[in-house]
N, C-alpha and C positions, 0 to 999 in steps of 0.2 A: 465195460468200455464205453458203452454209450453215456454214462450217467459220469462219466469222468469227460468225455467230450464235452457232453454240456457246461461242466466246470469250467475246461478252459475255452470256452467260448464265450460264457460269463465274466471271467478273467480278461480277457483279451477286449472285450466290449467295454470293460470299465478302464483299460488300461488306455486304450484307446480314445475316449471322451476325456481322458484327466489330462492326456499328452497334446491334444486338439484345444482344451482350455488353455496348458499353457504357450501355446505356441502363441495361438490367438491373443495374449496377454503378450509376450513378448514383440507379437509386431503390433499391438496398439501402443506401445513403448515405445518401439523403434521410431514411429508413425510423428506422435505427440513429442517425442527430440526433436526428430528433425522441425517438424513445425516451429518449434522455441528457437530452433535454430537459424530458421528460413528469416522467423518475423526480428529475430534480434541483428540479423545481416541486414535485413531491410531500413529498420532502425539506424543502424552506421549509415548508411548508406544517405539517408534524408538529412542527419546529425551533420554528414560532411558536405554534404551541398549547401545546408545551413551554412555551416562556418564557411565555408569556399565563396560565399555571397558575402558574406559578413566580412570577408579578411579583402576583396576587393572595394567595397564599400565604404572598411577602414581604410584604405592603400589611395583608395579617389582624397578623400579625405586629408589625407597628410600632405599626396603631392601637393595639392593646393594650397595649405599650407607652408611647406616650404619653397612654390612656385611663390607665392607672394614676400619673403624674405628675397627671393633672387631678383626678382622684377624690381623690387624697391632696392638696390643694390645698384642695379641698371641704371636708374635714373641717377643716381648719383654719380656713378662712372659716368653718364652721357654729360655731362657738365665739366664744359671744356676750360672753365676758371678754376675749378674744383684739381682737374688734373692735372694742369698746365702746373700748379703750385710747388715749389721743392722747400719744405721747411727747414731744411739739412743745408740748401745752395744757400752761401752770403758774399756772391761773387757780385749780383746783381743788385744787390738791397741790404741794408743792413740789417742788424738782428733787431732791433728795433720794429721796422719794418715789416720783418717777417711775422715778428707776435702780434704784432697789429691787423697782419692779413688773418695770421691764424684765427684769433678772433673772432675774425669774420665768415672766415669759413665751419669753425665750431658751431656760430649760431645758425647757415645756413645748413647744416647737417643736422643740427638740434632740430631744427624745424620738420625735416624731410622724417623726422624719426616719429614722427604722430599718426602713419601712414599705420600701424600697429603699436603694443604696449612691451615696445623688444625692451630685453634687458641692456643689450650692449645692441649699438648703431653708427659704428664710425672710423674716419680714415687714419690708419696708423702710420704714418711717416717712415722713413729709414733711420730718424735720425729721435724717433718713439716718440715725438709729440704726435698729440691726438686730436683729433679734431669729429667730435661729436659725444657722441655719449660711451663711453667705456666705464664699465661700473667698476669699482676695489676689490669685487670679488672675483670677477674675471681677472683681473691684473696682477692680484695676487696669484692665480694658478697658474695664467702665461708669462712671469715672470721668467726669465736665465736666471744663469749665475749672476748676472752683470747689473740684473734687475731693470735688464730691458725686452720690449715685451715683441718688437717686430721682429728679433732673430727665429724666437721661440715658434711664432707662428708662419715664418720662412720653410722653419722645421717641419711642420704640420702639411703646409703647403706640396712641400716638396716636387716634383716636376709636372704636377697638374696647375693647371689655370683657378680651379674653383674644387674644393671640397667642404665637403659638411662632415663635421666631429661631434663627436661626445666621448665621455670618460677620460678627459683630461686632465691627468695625474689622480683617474681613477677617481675623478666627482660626476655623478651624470646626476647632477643639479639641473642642470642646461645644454641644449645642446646650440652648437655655433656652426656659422656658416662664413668660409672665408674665400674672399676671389681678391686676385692679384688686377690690378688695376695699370701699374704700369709698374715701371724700373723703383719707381722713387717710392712708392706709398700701398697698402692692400689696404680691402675693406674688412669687417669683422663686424658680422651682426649673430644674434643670440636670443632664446627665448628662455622659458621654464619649460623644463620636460613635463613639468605638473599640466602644464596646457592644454598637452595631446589628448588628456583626456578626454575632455573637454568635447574633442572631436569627432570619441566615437564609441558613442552613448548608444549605439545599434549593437554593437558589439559588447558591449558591460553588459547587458541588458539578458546574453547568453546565460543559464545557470550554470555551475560550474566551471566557468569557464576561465584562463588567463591570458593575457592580451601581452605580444611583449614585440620588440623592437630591435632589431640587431644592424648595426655600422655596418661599414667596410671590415672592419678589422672583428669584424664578430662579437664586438663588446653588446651586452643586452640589457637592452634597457625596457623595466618592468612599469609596465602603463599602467594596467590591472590586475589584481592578482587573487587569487582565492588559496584555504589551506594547506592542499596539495601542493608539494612541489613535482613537476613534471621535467622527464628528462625529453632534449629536444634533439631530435634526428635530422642531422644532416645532410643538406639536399643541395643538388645543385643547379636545379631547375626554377626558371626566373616565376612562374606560377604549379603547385602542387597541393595533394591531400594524401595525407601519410593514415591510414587506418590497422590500429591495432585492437586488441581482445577489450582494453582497458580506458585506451586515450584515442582521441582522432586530432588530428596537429594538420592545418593546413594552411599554407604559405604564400605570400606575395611579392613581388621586386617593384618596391616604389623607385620613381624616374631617378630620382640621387645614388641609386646603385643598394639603398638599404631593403632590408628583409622585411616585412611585417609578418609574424606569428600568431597564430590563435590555434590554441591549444583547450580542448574540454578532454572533464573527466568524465567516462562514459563507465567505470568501475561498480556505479550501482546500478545500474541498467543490467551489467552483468551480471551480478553477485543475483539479482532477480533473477534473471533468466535460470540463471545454476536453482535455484530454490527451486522455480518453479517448475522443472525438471524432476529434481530430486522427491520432493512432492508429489507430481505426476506418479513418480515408477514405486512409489510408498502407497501412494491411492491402489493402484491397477495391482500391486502386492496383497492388499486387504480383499477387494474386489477377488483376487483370482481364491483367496484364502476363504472367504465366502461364499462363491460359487461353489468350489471342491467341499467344502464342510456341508451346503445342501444337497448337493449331488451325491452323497456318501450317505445321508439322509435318506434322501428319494431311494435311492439304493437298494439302499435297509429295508426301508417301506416297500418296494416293487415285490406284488410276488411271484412275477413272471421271472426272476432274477432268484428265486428260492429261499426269499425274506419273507419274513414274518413282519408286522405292521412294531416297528419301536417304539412309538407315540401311539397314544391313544385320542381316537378322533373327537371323544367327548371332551376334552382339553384343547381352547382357543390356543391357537401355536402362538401367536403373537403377543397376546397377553396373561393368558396363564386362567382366566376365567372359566370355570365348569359352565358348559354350553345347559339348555333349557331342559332339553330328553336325560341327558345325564342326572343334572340335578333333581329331579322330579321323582327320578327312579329310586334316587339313593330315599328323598326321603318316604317316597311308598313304601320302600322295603324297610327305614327305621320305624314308621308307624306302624306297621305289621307285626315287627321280634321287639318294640318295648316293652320295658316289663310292667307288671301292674302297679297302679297307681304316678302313673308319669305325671308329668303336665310339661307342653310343650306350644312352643307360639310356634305359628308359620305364619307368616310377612310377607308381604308385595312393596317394595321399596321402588318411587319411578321417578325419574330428572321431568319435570314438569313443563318447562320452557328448554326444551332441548331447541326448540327451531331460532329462540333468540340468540341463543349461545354460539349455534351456526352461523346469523348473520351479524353478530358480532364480531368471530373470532373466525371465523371459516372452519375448515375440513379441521384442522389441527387442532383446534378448539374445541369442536366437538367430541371427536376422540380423548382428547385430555380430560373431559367433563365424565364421561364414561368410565374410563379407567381412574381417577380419583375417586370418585363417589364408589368403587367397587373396595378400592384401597382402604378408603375411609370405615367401608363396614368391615369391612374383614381385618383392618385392626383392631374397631370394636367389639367384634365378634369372636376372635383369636383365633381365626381359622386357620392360619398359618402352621398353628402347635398342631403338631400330632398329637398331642392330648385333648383337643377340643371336639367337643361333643355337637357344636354346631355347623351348621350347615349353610352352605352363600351358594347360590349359583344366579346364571342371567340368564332371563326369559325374553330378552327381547328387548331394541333399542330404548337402554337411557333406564331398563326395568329389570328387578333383579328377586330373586326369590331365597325366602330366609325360612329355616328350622332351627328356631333357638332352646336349648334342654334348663328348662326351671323346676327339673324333679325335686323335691325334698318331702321329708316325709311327713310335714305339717302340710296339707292343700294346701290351707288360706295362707299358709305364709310363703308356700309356691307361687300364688297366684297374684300375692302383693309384688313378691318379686319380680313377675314376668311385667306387670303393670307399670313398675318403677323400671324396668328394661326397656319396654318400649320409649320411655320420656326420655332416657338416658340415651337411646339410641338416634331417635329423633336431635335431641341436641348437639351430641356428637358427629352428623349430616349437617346441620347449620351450618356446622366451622369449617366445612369444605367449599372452596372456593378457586378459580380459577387466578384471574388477578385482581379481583377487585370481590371484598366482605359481599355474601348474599347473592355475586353473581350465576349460583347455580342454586335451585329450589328442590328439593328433595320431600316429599311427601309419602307415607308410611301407613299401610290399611293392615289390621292383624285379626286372626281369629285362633282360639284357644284350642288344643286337645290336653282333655275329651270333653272339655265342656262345651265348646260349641258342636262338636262332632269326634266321629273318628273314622269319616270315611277322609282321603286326601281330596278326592274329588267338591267334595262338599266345603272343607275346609277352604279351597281353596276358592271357592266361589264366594264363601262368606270375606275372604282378607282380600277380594275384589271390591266389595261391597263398603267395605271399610275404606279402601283406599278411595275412593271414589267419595265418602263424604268426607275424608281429612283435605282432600282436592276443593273441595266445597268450603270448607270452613275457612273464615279468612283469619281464624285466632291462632287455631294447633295443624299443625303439619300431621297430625296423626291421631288413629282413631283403633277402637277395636270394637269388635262387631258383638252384637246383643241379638239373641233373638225377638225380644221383647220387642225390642226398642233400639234402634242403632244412634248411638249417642256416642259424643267423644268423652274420654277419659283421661 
């Protein structure tokens, strides 16, 4: 009973840390939305005070512009020859007379029309003579049936003193501005809508953004415009900011009664946010799947928990390298059960300029210089095969220790072998390199069994010995140790 308690007390302790992980994973989720959520509300937020400045700034902008159509409109109406005139009455003057005045009145309204670059500037009579500048393409749209143009704009008119129009007969070329002046005559002045642009180059200047302009009658006319078409929310307040997921739309009431609109697409700002969400809860996914994968690990290994150790500690967990105790042991114990007549190199292989490679590359560089030059032997080595008779392991930062098997049953032609091994070895160290040929220096000290010895201890002092003058030599990266005489080979 007891020994079944502790199982599930074991049970319940594991069951417990894995459900604490993911809860903890779940409200770092919850956490890290809302935040995407907070800063992307914030964002609209700054987007529409942006445009809510921009769409007043536009709105200053135009009144003025159409306040200078009306003022210059004024002057003309204040000019008591100008109104006093009935081109239609031939009660007082004859027609003669009156083309004569017209005339005159044509070029004093020509004149007053340099006050800007209007398309049309001038008084329309009851009776459709004109007197200023009325362009053929205006005349042609406000024609009647009758092919006269003051009934049409009578029409327009209708029981206001002054309006401003565009999309007449559906052309918003131009927009016009017309004020009834007395019984007998109205005014009619007009720009290019192309103008308005012109005006508000603060607002263009928004990315994504489209700039647009709506009448009395709702008709809209498009200032600016980008590839989105944007649908526009109906509002009936004279200044507002419409904010949705997607678009933010905020509105103004210029003095003539019209709309200004400025509309951004705000759709990638989203589509980020959603990623970067989505992202998030895939990261903290991995993250919880990794914690739980070394926690089940730990686990495994705890023997307080009634595990046995599943890794072994002679084995670097991170890179797979046979640590120094390990290695040294495997090959004491092969120098020990060889059989007779072996021949066998052990090697000291060490990164030379390890501290350049540091302040070259930093921490990451370093490491990468280690695990290559490890890679490096141990593909030339073929350690990896389970058939490989040779031996890699690391003794120490940037140093690495080798037992290479050059048994055959001729020595000297063992011993040539081992001799053409080390140069082949040595060469194949050369070719390793970080990012740039020769960035990592690899040097190689070797001593023989059984010719130099057959104790390890000894051997390994002599492939010290060796390393130490291939370190020295500034021709060969590598050396093998002589009792006579330590010379390179």
């Amino acid at each position: 009973m007891e020994k079944d308690g502790r199982k599930k007390l074991k049970h319940s302790v594991r069951t417990m840390m894995i459900v604490m992980l993911i809860v903890m994973a779940a409200v770092c989720a919850v956490c890290i939305s809302y935040a995407s959520f907070v800063h992307y509300d914030k964002q609209l937020e700054y987007e529409a005070e942006l445009l809510r400045n921009s769409a007043e700034q536009s709105a200053a902008m135009l009144d003025m512009h159409f306040k200078k159509l009306e003022d210059a409109s004024v002057i003309v109406l204040a000019d008591e020859g100008l109104m006093s005139f009935d081109a239609a009455n031939f009660s007082t003057s004859t027609e003669y007379d009156n083309s004569q005045r017209l005339a005159e009145l044509r070029k004093t309204v020509t004149d007053l029309s340099i006050i800007d670059n209007y398309c049309d500037f001038a008084l329309i009579y009851r009776n459709d003579a004109a007197a200023g500048i009325l362009s053929d393409g205006s005349r042609e749209l406000m024609c009647d049936n009758e092919k006269k143009v003051y009934p049409f704009l009578k029409r327009l008119l209708g029981e206001n003193r002054r309006v401003w129009v565009a999309g007449v007969n559906d052309d918003l070329g131009k927009v016009y501005y017309i004020s009834q002046a007395n019984d007998n005559v109205l005014f009619l002045g007009s720009f290019y809508t192309e103008e308005l642009r012109y005006l508000i180059t603060s607002a263009e200047r928004i990315k994504d953004s489209q700039l647009l302009l709506m009448d009395g009658d709702k008709n809209i006319i498009t200032i600016s415009n980008t590839k989105k078409e944007f649908d526009i929310d109906q509002t009936s307040s004279d200044s507002c900011v419409v904010i949705s997921d997607t678009t933010i739309q905020a509105e103004k009431m210029l003095k003539n009664g019209w709309n200004i609109v400025l509309l951004k697409d705000m759709s990638g700002a989203y589509e980020f946010y959603k990623k970067l969400e989505l992202e998030t809860a895939v990261a903290l996914m991995l993250v919880l799947i990794l914690t739980l994968t070394l926690l089940v690990i730990n686990l495994k290994n705890e023997p307080a928990f009634g595990s046995e150790s599943s890794m072994t500690p002679d084995v670097d967990m991170l890179t797979g390298i046979i640590n120094a105790e390990e290695a040294e042991n495997i090959i004491a114990d092969k120098l020990e059960t060889c059989v007779s007549g072996a021949t066998m190199m052990l090697a000291i292989a060490r990164i030379t300029n390890l501290d350049k490679i540091r302040a070259a590359y930093g921490a990451s560089g370093y490491n990468g210089a280690i695990i290559k030059s490890y890679r490096g032997l141990a593909e030339f080595l073929k350690t990896d095969s389970p058939e490989s008779k040779n031996i890699l392991g690391r003794t120490g930062e940037g140093e690495f220790l080798i037992m290479a098997d050059y048994t055959q049953y001729d020595l000297f032609k063992a011993n040539d072998a081992l001799k053409q091994g080390l140069i082949d070895m040595s060469e194949a160290l050369n070719s390793v390199y970080l990012a740039n040929v020769d960035d990592i220096h690899i040097c190689v000290g070797a001593s023989i069994y059984p010719h130099n010895s057959t104790d390890y201890d000894e051997l390994y002092l002599m492939a010290e010995k060796a390393l130490q003058e291939a370190i020295d030599d500034d021709e060969k990266s590598y050396a093998i140790y002589k009792k006579e005489k330590s010379t390179h080979k």
